[in-house]
Structures are given as structure tokens and as C-alpha cells.
C-alpha positions in Angstrom: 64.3 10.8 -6.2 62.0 10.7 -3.5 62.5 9.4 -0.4 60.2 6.0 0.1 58.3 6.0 3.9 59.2 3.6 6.3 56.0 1.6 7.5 55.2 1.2 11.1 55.2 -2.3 12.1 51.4 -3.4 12.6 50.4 -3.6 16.5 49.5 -7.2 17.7 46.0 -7.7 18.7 45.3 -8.6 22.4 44.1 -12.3 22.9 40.7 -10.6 23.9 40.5 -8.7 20.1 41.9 -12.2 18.6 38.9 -13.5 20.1 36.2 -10.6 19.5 37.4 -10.8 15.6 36.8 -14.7 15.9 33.1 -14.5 16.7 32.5 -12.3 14.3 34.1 -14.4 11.4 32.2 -17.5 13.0 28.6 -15.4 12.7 29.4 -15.9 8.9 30.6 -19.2 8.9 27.4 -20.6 8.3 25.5 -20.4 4.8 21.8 -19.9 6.9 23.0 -16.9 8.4 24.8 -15.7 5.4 21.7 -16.2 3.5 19.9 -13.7 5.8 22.2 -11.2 5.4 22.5 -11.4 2.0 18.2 -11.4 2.1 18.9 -8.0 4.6 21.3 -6.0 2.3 17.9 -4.9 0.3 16.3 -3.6 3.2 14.7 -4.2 6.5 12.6 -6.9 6.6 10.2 -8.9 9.3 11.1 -12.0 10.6 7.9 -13.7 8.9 9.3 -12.4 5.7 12.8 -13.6 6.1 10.9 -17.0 7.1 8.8 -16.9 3.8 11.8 -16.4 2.0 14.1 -19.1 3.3 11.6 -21.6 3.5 12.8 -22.1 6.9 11.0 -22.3 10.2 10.8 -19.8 12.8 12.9 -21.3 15.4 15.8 -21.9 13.1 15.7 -18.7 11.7 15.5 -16.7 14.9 18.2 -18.6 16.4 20.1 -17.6 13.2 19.3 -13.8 13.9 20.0 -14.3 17.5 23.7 -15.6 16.3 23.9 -12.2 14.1 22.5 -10.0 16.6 24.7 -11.1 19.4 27.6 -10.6 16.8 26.4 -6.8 16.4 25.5 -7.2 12.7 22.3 -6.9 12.9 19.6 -5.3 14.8 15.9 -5.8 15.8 12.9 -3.6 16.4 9.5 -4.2 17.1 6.0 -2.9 16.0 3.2 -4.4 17.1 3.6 -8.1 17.6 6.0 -8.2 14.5 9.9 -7.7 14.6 11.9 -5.9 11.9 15.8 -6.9 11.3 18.3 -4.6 9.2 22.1 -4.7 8.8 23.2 -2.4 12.1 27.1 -2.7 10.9 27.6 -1.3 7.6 31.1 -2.9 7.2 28.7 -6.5 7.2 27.8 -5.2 3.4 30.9 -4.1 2.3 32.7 -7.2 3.3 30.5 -9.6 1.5 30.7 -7.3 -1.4 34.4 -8.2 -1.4 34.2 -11.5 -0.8 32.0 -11.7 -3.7 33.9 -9.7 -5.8 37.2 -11.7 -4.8 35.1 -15.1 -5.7 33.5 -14.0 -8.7 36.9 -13.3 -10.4 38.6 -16.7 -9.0 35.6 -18.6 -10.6 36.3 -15.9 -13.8 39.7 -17.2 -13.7 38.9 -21.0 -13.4 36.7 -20.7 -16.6 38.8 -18.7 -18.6 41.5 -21.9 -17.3 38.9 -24.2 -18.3 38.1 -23.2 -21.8 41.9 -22.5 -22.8 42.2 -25.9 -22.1 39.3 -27.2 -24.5 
């Protein structure tokens, strides 16, 4: 028989981690900015590009990178007169890889629900 390990209780967060964890969730909370990310997660890529891409304008798109940058999920460099974004957080990709995962098999399930039914 072996002897099962207690678990630790988990440490509360601080009020100022409650709050550091919120900004980050709220970075994501909006589909532009999730649709950069998701345009990042293949590579680096110029803001003109990400522009092209969207079919956005400049100004909303860089205050969409500004959102993500000031979040630390991505980060910016320059060559020339262009600027380059990439994913600086790794944990940004896994995390949407999840929540993709997660939705894909909810939606799975809703179908399989679905066609049960028919």
C-alpha cells in the first residue's frame, strides 16, 4: 500500500499579482489583438505586414501591439524605418494552443451532441 502525499495548500496571490495576472488576461480579451498573435505564432513579422494582413489600419494595429507589448507578450525591433514584432513570452503560444485545444474538443463534443440527436 503506498502511502498517498499530502498536498501543500496553494499560496494566495498578493493583490499586486491578482492584478499583474489581470492585465495580462485583459491583453487577450480582445479578438484584434488575439488575431495578431495568432498572425505572430509563424514568425516575426513587420508591422506593414501584420497591417496587410488584418486589413486594418496602422493606428489601430499599433495601438493593438502597444496593448501586447506593454503586457510583455510581445516585442519590437527596428531596421531601418520598419519595425519587426515576435512573440517575446513563449508561454503566449502555449496558452492559446490550449485554449484551442480545450475549444476544439467542446465544439467536438456539441457536434457529436448534435448529430446523436438527428
Amino acid at each position: 500500500m503506498s502511502a498517498k502525499k499530502k498536498s501543500e495548500p496553494k499560496k494566495q496571490l498578493s493583490p499586486l499579482a491578482l492584478e499583474l495576472i489581470a492585465a495580462r488576461f485583459r491583453a487577450l480579451s480582445e479578438p484584434m489583438r488575439l488575431r495578431l498573435l495568432n498572425l505572430l505564432m509563424d514568425g516575426e513579422k513587420s508591422v506593414g505586414q501584420l497591417v496587410e494582413a488584418t486589413g486594418s489600419s496602422q493606428a489601430n494595429v499599433s495601438k493593438h501591439l502597444s496593448v501586447l507589448r506593454e503586457a510583455g507578450m510581445i516585442a519590437m525591433r527596428k531596421e531601418g524605418l520598419s519595425s519587426f514584432c515576435f512573440i517575446a513570452d513563449p508561454i503566449v503560444n502555449e496558452l492559446c494552443e490550449m485554449m484551442c485545444s480545450r475549444l476544439r474538443e467542446e465544439m467536438e463534443s456539441k457536434v457529436q451532441a448534435f448529430d446523436a440527436g438527428i
